[in-house]
N, C-alpha and C positions, 0 to 999 in steps of 0.2 A: 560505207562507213560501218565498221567492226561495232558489233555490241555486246560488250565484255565485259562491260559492271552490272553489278546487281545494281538490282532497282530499288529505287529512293522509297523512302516508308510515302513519303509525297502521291507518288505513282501509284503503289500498291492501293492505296487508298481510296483513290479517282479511280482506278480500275474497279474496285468493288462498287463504288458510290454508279458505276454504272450495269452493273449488274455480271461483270465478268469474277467468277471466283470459281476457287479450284472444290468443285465436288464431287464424291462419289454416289450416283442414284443406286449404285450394288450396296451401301453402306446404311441407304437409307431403308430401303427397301429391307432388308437385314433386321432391323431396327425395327420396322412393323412388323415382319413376323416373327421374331421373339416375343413382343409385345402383345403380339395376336393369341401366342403359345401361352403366354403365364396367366392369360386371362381365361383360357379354356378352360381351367377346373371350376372357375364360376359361372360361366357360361355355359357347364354340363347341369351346374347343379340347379340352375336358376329354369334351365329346360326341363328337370325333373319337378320340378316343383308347378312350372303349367302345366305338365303331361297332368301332374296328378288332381290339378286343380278340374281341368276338365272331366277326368276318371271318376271326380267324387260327384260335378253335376251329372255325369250320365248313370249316375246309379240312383241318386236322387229322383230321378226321371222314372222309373218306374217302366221304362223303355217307351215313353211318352217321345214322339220324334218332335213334336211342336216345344217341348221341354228343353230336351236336347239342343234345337237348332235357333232358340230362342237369343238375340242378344249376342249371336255368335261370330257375327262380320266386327261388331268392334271388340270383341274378345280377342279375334285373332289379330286385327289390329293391334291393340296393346301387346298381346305376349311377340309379335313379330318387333315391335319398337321396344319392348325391354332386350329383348336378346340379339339387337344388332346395333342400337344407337350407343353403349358403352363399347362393342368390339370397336366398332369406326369411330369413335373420340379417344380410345387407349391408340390405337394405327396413328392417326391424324395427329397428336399429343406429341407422339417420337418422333413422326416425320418431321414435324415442326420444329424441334427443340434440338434433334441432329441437323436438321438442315441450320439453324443460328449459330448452331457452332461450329460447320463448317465454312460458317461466311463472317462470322466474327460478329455474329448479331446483324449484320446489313444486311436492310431489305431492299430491293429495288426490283422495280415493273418496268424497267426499261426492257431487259430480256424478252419480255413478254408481247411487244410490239415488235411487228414485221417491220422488215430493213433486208433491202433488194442487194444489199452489200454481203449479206452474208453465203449469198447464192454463188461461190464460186468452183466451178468444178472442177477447173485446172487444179488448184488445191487441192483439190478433193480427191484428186486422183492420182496429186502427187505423196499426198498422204497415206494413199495403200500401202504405199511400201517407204516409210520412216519409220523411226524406230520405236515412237510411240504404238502404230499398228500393230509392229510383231511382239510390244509390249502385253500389247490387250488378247493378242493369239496366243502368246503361253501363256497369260492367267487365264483367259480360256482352258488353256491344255489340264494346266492343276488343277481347277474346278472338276473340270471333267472325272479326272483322275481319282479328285478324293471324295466327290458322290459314288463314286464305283466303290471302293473302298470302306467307305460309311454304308453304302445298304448292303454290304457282304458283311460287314461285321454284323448289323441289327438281324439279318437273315442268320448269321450263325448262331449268336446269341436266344434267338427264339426258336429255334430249330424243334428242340424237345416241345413246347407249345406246340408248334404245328403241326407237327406229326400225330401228338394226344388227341388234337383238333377236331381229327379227322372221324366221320361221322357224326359228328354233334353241329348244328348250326349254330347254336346259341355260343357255343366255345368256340369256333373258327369266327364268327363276329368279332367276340371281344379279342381274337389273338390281331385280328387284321386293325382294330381301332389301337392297340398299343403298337403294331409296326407301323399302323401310319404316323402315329403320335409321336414316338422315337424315332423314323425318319426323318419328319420336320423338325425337329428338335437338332436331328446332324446337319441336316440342310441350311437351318439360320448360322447354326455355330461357322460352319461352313464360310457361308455368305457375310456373316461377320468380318471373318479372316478376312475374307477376300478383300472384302469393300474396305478395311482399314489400310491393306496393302494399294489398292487399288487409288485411295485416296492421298497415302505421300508418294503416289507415281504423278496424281495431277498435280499435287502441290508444286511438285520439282519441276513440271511442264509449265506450269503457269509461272513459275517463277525465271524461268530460261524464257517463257513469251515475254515477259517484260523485262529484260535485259538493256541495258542502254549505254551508248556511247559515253564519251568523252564530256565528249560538246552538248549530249544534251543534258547530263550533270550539271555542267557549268551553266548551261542558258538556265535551268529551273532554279539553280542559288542565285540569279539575278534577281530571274522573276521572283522568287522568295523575298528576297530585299525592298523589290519594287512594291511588292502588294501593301497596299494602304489597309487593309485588317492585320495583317501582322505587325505592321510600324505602329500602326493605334494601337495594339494587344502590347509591344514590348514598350512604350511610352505609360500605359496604365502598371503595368507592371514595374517601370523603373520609378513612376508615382508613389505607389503604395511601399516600394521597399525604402525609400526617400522618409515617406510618414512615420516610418515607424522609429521608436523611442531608440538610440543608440548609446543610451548611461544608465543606468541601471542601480547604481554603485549609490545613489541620491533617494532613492524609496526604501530603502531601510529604515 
């Protein structure tokens, strides 16, 4: 039995309600580290501000080591929980909020339980070579292509930096923190690209996995018909359009 029509909004629906929806984890993943990225200049500045918070108790100290190391396990406590618990709630915030809008808002834990059904290797190895795999092999290839591409350009661009660089540690530090900064910065834009590409490739796949016949069109408009919440829902509805006032012409 051919399956040649798009699928019923019906279908689409029960698919997600079970935890099958088309995502990209390259889209998400993207999505945190940008989000990782725009938060770094606070999270530079907020580490300046403990370096120096500690800088001003060890001067105070008088070089007193009992001064110094007084109070210092939940010091470093807190300044380690200010400067990681917003980096993983801004991560966790995107991952969350891309991931609802690639499922349309639907949550479901059903993916998240073991099913000995999913274990099939025939598939699996009939899938190496469809043409979703050699999809994933050249977005592979372009990824690859335009990392190579993006850190020859930031290497060109800093070139004169590096070269100045040379002989000073303090200047080769800060040239290597602005190339690592501007690398990760091509690599989300990057992985952005991708994973949005990447994401109407599963859509298209998911939507060619649920593909349906003829007949089973027609069997779901039965079931439609037969379902007693929808005959209640269009019975209430043909109620309420029944109730309402049809003259108008008389309240003047």
């Amino acid at each position: 039995m051919q399956k040649t029509e798009k699928p019923t909004k019906r279908k689409l629906r029960k698919a997600r309600l079970a935890g099958d929806n088309p995502t990209s984890p390259l889209l998400v993943f993207a999505a945190c580290l940008a989000a990782a990225l725009s938060s770094l200049p606070s999270l530079a500045r907020a580490t300046v501000q403990a370096f120096g918070s500690e800088l001003k108790i060890a001067l105070a100290s008088n070089g007193d080591p009992a001064s110094i190391t007084a109070n210092l396990p939940s010091r470093l406590s807190e300044n380690i929980l200010l400067l990681t618990v917003p980096l993983l709630l801004v991560c966790f915030v995107s991952a969350l909020l891309l991931g609802l809008v690639q499922t349309e808002g639907q949550l479901s834990w059903k993916r998240l339980g073991f099913d000995l059904g999913r274990l099939k290797p025939g598939s699996g190895l009939m899938g190496m070579f469809s043409g979703e795999r050699w999809g994933s092999v050249l977005r592979g290839g372009i990824a690859a292509g335009a990392v190579f591409y993006a850190t020859f350009s930031v290497l060109q661009h800093q070139a004169l930096n590096i070269v100045g660089a040379l002989g000073s540690v303090s200047a080769a530090l800060n040239v290597l923190g602005t190339l690592a900064y501007e690398l990760a910065w091509a690599a989300a834009g990057i992985a952005l690209c991708l994973g949005a590409l990447d994401f109407l490739f599963q859509h298209r796949a998911w939507l060619r996995r649920h593909r349906m016949s003829r007949a089973e069109i027609q069997r779901e408009a039965r079931d439609t018909e037969a379902d007693p919440e929808l005959r209640a829902q269009r019975r209430r509805t043909h109620a309420q359009e029944t109730k309402k006032p049809t003259h108008y012409g008389n309240q003047a």
